[in-house]
C-alpha positions as CSV (number, residue, x, y, z in Angstrom):
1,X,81.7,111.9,66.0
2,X,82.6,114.5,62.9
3,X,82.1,117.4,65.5
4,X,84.4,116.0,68.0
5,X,86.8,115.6,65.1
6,X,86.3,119.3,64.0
7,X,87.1,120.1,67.6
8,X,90.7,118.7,67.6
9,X,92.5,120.5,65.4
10,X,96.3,120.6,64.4
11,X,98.6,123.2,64.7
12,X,102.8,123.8,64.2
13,X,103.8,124.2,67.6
14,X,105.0,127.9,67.0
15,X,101.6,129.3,66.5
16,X,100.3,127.9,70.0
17,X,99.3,130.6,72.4
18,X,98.9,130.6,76.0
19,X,95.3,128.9,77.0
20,X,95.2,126.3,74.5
21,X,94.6,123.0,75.4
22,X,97.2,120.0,74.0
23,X,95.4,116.7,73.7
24,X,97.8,115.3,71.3
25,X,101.7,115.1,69.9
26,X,103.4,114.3,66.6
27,X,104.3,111.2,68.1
28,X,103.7,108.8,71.0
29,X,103.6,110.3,74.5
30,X,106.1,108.1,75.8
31,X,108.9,109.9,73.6
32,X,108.9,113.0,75.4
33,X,108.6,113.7,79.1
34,X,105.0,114.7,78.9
35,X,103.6,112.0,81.7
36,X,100.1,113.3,81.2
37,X,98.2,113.1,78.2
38,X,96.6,116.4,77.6
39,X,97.7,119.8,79.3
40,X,96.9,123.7,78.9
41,X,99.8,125.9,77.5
42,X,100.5,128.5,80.4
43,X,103.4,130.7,79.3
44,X,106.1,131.2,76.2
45,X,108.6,128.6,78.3
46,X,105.8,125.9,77.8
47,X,105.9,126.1,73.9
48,X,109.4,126.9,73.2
49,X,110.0,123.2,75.4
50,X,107.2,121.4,73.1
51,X,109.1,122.8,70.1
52,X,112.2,120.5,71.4
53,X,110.4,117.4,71.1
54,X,107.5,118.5,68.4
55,X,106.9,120.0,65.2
56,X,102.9,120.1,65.5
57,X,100.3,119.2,68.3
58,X,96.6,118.8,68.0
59,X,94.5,121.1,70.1
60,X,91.1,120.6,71.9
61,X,88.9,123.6,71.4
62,X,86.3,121.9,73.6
63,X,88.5,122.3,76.6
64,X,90.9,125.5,75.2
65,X,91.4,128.4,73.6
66,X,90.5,127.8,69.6
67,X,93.3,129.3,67.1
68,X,92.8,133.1,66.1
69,X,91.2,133.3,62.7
70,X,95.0,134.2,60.7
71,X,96.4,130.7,62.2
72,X,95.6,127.7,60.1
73,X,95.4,124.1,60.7
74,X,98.1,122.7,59.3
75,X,97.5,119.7,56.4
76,X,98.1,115.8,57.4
77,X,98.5,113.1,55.5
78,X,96.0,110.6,56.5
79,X,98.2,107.5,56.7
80,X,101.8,108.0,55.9
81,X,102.7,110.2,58.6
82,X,104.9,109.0,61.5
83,X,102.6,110.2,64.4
84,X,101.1,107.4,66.0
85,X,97.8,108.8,67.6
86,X,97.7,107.7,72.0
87,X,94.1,105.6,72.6
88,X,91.4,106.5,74.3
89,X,89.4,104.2,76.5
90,X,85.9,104.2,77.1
91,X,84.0,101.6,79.6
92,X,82.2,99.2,76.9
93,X,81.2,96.2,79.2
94,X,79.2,97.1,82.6
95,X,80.7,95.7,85.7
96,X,78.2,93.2,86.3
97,X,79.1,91.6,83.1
98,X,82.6,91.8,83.0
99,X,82.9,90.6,86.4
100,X,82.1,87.0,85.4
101,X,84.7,87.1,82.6
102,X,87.1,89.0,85.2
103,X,86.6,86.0,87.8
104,X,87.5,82.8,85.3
105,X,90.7,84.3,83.6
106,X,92.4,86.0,86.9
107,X,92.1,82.6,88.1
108,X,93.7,80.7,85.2
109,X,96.3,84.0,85.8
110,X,97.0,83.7,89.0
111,X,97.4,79.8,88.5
112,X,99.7,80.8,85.5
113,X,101.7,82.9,87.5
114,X,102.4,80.6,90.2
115,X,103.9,77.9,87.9
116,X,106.3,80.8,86.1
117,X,107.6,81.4,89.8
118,X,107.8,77.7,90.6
119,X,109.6,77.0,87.5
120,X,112.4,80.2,87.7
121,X,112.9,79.0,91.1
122,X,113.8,76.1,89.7
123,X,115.9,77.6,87.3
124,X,113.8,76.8,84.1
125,X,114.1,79.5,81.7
126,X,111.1,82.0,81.0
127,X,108.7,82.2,77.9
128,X,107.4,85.3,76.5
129,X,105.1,84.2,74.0
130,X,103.8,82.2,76.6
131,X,103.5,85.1,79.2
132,X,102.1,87.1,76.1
133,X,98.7,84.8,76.3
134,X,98.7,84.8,80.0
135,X,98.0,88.6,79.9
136,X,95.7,89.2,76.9
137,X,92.8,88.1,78.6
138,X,93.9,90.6,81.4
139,X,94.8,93.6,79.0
140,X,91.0,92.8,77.5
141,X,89.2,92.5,80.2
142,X,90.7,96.7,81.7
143,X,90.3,97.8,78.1
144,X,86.9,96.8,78.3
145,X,85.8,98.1,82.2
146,X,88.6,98.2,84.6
147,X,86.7,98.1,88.1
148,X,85.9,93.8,87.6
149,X,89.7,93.4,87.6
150,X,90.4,95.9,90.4
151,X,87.7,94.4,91.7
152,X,89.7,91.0,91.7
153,X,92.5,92.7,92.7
154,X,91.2,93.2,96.2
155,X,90.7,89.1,96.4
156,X,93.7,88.1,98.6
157,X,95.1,85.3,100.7
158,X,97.1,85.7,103.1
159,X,99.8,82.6,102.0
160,X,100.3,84.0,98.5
161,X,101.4,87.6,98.6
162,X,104.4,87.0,96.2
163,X,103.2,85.8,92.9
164,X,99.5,87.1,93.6
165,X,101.3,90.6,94.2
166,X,103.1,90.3,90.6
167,X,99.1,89.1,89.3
168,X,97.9,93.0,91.2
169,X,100.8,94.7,89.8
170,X,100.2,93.6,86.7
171,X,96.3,94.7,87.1
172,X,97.3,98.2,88.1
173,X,99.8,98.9,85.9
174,X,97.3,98.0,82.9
175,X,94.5,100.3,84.7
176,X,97.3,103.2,84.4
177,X,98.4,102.5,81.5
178,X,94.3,102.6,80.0
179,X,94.3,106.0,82.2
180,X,97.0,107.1,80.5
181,X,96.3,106.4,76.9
182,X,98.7,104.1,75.9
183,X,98.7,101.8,73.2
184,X,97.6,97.8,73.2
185,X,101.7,97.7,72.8
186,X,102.2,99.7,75.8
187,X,99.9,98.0,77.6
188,X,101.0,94.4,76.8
189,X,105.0,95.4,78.2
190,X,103.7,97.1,81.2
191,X,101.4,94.1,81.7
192,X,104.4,91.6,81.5
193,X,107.2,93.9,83.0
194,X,104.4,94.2,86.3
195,X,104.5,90.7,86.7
196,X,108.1,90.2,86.1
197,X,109.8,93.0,88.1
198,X,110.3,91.1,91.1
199,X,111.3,87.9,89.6
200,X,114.5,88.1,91.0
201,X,113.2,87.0,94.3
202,X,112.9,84.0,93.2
203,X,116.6,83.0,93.6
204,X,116.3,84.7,97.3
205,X,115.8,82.5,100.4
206,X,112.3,81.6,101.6
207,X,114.0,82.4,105.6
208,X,114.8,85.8,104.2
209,X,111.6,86.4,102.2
210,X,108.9,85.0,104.7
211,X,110.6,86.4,107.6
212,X,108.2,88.2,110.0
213,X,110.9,90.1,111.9
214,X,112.9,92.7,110.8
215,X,115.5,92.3,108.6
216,X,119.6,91.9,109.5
217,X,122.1,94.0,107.6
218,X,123.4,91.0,105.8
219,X,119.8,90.1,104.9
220,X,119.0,93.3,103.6
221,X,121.5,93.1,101.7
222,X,120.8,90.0,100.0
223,X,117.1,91.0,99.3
224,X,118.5,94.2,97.3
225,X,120.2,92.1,94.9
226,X,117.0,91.1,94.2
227,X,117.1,93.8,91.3
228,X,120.7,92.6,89.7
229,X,119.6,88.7,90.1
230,X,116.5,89.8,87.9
231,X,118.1,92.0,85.7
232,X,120.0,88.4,85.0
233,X,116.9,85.9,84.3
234,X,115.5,88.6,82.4
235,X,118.3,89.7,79.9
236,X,119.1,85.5,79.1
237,X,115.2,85.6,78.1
238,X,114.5,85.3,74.4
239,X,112.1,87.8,72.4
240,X,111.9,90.2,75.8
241,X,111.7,94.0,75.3
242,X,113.6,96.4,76.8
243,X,110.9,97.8,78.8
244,X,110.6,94.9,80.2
245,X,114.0,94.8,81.9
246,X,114.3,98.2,82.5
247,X,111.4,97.7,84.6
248,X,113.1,95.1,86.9
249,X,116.5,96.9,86.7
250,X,114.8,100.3,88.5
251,X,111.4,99.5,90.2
252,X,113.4,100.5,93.3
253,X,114.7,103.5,92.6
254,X,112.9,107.2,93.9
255,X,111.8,110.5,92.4
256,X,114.9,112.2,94.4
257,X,117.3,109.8,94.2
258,X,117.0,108.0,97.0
259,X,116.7,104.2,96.2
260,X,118.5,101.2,94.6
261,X,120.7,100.5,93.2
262,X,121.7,103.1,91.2
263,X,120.1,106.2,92.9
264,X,118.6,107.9,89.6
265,X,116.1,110.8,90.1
266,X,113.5,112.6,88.2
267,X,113.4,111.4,84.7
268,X,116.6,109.2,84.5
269,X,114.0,106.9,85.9
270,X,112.3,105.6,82.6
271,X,108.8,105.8,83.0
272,X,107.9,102.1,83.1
273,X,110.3,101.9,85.6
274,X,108.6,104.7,87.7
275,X,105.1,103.0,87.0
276,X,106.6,99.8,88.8
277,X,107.9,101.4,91.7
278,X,105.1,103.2,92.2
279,X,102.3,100.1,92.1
280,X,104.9,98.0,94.1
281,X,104.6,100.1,97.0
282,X,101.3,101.0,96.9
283,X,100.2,97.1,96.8
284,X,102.5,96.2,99.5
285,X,101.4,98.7,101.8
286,X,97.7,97.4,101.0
287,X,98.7,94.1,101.5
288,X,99.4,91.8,104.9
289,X,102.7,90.6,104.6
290,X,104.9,88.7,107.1
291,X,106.4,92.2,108.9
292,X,103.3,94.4,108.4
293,X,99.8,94.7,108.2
294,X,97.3,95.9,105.5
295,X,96.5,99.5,105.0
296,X,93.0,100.1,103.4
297,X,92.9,100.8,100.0
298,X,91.3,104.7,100.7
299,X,94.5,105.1,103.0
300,X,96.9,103.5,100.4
301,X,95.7,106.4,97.9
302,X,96.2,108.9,100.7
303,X,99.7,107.6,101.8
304,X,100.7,107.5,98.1
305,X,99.2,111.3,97.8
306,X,101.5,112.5,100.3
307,X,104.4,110.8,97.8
308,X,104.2,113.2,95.3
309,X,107.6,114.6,93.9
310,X,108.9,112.9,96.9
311,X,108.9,109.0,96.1
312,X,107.4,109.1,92.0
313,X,106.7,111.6,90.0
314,X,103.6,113.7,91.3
315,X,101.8,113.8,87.9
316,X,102.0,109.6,87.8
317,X,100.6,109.7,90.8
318,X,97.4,111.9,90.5
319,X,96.9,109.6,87.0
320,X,97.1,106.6,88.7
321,X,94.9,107.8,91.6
322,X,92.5,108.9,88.6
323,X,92.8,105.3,87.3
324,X,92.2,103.5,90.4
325,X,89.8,106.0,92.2
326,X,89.6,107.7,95.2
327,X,87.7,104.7,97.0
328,X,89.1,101.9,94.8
329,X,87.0,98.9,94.1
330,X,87.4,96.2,97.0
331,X,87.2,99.4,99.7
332,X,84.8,98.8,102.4
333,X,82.7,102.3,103.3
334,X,80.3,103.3,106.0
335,X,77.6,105.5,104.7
336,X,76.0,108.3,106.4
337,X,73.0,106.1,107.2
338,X,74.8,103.4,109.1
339,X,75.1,100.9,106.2
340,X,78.4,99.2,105.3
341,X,79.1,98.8,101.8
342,X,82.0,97.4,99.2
343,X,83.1,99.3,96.6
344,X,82.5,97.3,93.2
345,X,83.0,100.4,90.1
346,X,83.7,103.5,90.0
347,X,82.0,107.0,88.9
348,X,84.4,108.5,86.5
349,X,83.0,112.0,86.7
350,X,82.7,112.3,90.6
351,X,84.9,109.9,92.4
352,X,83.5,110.3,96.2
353,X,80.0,108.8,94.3
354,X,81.5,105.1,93.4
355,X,78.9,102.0,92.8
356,X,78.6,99.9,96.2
357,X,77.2,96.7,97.5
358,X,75.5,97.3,100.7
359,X,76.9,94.5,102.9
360,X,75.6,95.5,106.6
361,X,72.2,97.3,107.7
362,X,72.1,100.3,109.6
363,X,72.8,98.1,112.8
364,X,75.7,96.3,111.4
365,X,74.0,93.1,111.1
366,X,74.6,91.2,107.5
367,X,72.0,91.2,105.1
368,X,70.6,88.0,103.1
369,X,71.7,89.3,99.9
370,X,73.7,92.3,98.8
371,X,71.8,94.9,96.8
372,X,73.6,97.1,94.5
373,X,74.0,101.1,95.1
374,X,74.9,103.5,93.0
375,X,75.8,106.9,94.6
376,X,75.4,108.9,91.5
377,X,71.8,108.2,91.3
378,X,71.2,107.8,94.9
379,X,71.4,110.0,96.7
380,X,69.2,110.2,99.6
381,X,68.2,107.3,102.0
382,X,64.6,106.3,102.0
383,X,64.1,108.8,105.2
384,X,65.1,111.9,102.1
385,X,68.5,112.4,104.5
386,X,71.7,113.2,102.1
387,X,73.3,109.3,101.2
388,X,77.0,109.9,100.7
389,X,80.1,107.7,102.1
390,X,81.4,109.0,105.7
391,X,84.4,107.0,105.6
392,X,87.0,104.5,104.6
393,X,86.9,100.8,106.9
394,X,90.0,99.0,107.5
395,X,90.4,95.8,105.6
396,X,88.1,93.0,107.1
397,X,86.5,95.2,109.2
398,X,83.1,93.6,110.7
399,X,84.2,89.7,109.6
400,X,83.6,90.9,106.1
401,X,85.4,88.4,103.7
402,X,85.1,90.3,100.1
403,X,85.5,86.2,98.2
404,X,82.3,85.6,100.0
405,X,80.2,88.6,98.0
406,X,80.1,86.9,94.6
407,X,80.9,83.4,95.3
């Protein structure tokens, strides 16, 4: 610990030189456009725009250039100073054990959530306090090992994609914001703002929402305003944050300015906002819904790849793809030996190498129990051929029902 702490070392952002590494600001990340936490300095261009939004930076000299011998580390105060230091997030739990914890409070979530969209539908009015203990077992839970959530996340039923999609948003946006760094704060508002950017469907038609053909013009329409009719429950709600709405209000619009309702681009999108958008999509288009079919989680990260600096921001997107993984947990895999597996965690240094539970033999005929394998540290079969996963299967593929692997 006190070498890793003589590693990061703080410096006035005017004597920064090209090849150092940034692991930390003056303040909280989320105060200046910096999406990712941590990046090299390249050129003059790169410091002079750090100097708008930063007086000093803390270097890593693990992963950067260290400061010539005539610069010196400037002196801190230990606690008055304004900077409020980003987190970082280490697994602390193993799956195995979180996933028990993981499987008894997304339920009483998921139940949770229902009754908030029951009641708003009924035009009750919302509780934040009470939405604020409906997430903390969520927020510590990721904190502790992400993959039992996202492994929860990939539980789904067919007749309950709208408040179970605010439950998975809600899980992903955590998962990034852990990726990310952000504080418990952070975490709690993006938690919340996930599950209550789409409330304003709630005041839409059931016809219009459960519809399995495509849409009229008029309909359309009508779900659009979907964003001002939440904007409206949400601003009449006591104690809510401005994240929080901001979330709902812009969760549609698009990196170049091509969604609703206002058409912002780039960073006039507020970066909760941006996060919304961007784990709406990519759970619908891995969900079934009434007009379309589920892509696989492995394509989902694909098809959301190809949306950099196009849809969202490209650097939230490799982040989140970093959070989730590139086979995220829930994804069924062939292996070069024939088996079928589920992914259940993931290998944070080498992402193709994830945790699986072998599900089918080499003849795709189910097996009596479902052993645990870990690629990192398997990686031959028992014949000494190279063990590695071939490809992504589609969702269900084979009758394989993912509720049945722990139940």
């Amino acid at each position: 610990m006190a070498q890793e702490i003589k590693n990061i070392v703080p410096l006035v952002v005017t004597d920064l030189t090209e090849g150092m590494f940034v692991s930390e600001l003056d303040r909280p990340w989320l105060e200046t456009p910096y999406l990712l936490q941590g990046f090299f300095i390249q050129s003059q261009q790169d410091i002079d725009e750090l100097g708008q939004y930063c007086r000093y930076v803390f270097i890593d000299t693990r992963k950067g250039k260290p400061p010539p011998p005539h610069v010196q580390p400037i002196e801190l105060e230990n606690n008055n100073g304004n900077r409020v230091p980003e987190q970082r997030y280490q697994n602390s739990v193993p799956f195995e054990d979180e996933l028990q914890s993981a499987e008894a409070s997304h339920a009483e979530v998921a139940n949770s959530m229902m009754q908030i969209m029951k009641d708003l539908k009924q035009g009750k009015q919302l509780s934040i306090p009470a939405l604020d203990e409906i997430v903390r077992p969520m927020i510590n839970s990721i904190v502790r090992n992400p993959d039992a959530y996202m492994w929860m996340s990939r539980m789904r039923e067919k007749d309950s994609y709208s408040y179970k999609h605010s439950v998975r948003c809600s899980i992903f946006a955590i998962t990034l914001g852990r990726q990310m760094g952000l504080p418990i704060k952070d975490l709690k508002e993006l938690a919340m703002g996930a599950m209550l950017f789409d409330v304003g469907k709630t005041q839409l038609a059931d016809e219009i929402l459960l519809k399995p053909g495509k849409l009229t013009d008029y309909e359309y329409e009508e779900v659009k305003r979907h964003v001002n009719y939440g904007e409206e429950i949400l601003k009449r709600t006591p104690n809510i944050s401005n994240n929080i709405i901001s979330m709902a209000q812009t969760h549609h619009e698009r990196f170049l300015g091509q969604g609703y309702p206002r058409g912002l681009k780039g960073d006039e999108i507020p970066l909760f906002g941006q996060i919304a958008g961007m784990i709406d999509c990519y759970d619908a288009i891995t969900s079934a819904r009434p007009y379309a079919v589920a892509i696989s989680a492995y394509d989902g990260v694909k098809t959301l790849y190809g949306w950099r600096n196009k849809e969202f921001h490209g650097v939230l997107i490799e982040q989140f793809i970093q959070a989730i993984g590139i086979y995220p947990a829930g994804t069924l895999v062939e292996l070069s030996n024939g088996c079928v597996g589920v992914v259940i965690a993931q290998s944070r240094t080498r992402r193709l190498r994830p945790m699986l539970r072998v599900v089918l033999d080499q003849e795709k005929q189910p097996l009596q129990s479902f052993p645990t394998l870990d690629l990192m540290t398997e990686v031959t079969d028992k014949n000494g051929n190279a063990l590695a996963i071939v490809k992504s299967l589609e969702p269900g593929a084979y009758g394989i029902n993912p509720q049945e692997l722990y139940l």
